[in-house]
C-alpha positions in Angstrom: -20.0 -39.7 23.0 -17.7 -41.9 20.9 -14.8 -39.8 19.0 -16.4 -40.4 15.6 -19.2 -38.9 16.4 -18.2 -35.7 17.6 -16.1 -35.6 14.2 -18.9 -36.1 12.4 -20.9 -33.2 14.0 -18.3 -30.9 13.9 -17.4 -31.0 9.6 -21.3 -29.0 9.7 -20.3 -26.8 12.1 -16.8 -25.9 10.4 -18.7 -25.9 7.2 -21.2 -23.2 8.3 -18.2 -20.8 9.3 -15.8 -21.5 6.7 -19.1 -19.8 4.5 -19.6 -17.0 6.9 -15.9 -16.3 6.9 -16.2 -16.4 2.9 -19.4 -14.1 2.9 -18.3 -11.9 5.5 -14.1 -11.9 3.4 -16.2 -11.0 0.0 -18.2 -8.2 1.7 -14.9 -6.7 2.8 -13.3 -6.7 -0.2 -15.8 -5.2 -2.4 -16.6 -2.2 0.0 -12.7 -1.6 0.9 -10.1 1.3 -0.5 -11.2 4.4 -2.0 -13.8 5.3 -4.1 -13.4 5.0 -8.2 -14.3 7.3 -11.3 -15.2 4.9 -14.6 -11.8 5.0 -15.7 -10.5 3.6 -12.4 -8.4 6.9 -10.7 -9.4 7.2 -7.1 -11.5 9.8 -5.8 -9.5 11.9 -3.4 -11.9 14.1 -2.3 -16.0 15.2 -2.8 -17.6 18.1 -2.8 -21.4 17.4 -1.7 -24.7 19.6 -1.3 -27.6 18.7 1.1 -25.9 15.1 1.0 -25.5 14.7 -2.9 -22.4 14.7 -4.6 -21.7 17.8 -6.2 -17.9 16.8 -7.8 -15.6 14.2 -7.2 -12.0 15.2 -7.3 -9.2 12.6 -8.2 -5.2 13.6 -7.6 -4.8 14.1 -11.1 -7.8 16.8 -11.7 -6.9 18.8 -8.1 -2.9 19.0 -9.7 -4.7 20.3 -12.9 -5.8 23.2 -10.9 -3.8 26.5 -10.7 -1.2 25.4 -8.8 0.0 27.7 -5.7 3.2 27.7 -3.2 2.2 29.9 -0.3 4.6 29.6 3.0 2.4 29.2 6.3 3.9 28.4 9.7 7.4 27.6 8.3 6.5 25.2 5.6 5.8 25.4 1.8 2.0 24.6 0.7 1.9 23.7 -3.3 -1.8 23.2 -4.2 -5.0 24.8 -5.8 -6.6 27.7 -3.7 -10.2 26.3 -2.1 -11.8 29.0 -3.6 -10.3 27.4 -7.0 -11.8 24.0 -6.5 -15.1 25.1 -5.3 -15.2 27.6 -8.7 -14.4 24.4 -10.6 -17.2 22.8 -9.0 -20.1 24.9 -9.8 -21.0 26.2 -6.4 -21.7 29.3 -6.9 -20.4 33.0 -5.8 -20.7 32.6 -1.9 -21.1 29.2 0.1 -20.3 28.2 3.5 -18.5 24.9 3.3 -17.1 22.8 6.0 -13.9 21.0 4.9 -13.4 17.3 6.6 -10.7 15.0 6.6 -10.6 11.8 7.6 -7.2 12.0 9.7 -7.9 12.6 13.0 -11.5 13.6 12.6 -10.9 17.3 11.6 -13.7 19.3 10.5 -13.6 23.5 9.8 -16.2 25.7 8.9 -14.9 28.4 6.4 -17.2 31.1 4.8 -16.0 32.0 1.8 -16.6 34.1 -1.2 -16.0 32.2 -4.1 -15.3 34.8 -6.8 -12.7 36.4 -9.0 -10.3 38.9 -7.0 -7.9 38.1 -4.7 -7.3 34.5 -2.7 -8.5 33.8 0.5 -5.5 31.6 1.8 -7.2 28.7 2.0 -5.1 26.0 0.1 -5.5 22.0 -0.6 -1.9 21.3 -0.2 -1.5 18.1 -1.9 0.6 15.5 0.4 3.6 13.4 -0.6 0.9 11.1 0.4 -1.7 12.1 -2.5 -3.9 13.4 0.0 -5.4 16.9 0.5 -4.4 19.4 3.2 -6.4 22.3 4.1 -4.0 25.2 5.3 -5.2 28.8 5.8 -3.6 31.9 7.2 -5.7 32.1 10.1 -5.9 28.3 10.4 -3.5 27.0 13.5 -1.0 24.2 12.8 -2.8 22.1 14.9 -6.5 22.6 13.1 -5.3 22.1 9.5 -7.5 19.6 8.1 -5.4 16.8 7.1 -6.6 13.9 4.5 -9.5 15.8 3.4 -12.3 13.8 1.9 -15.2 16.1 1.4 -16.1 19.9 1.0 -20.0 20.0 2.6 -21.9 23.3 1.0 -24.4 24.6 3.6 -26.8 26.7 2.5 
């Protein structure tokens, strides 16, 4: 096949990819980064029920929270109490929640008891990073849920 002719069947060929790449570019940028209220803050976190959203939390509500420093396992935690967040949420007096984070695909189950009275240790230590941590006296080091992104209710 002369050389003008392969040119000439190759500009559909590079068309139809340059319009996938575009399709498949335009995609990706409209489902990438983190999720959005109306006035543009990210979401940090969610708080769901049964698969529907409960609350959405963005840095700047969590830091409105009651703010705690509680020392656990040689390091200072500064955040809201879970028990805080979830009162803040409308859950209700008792729930069994299980906390995930999207770094290194931690999950805990906690039951708590969401009422007035005492803590139950479990904090949202807010990273330098803007993320959550979930830290709890009898919560190992190495099973803190790090860059939490929801807080499932199971009833």
């Amino acid at each position: 096949m002369p050389r003008s002719h392969r040119f000439v069947l190759a500009i559909p060929a590079a068309v139809a990819l340059l319009l996938l790449a575009a399709a498949c570019s335009s995609e990706a940028v409209s489902n990438s980064g983190p999720a959005t209220t109306e006035a543009g803050a990210a979401i940090v976190l969610s708080v769901t029920r049964g698969g529907d959203t409960i609350e959405t939390w963005t840095l700047a509500a969590l830091l409105a929270l009651p703010q705690q420093e509680v020392e656990m396992d040689g390091d200072l935690q500064t955040g809201p109490w879970l028990r805080d967040v979830l009162q803040a949420s409308s859950v209700g007096d008792r729930a069994h929640a299980t906390v995930v984070g999207a770094g290194e695909s931690r999950a805990f189950d906690v039951e708590l008891a969401i009422e007035s009275g005492p803590a139950d240790g479990y904090i949202l230590d807010i990273t330098r990073r803007g993320t959550a941590k979930l830290a709890g006296p009898d919560l190992p080091r190495e099973r803190w849920v790090r860059d939490v992104t929801e807080i499932r209710i199971d009833d």
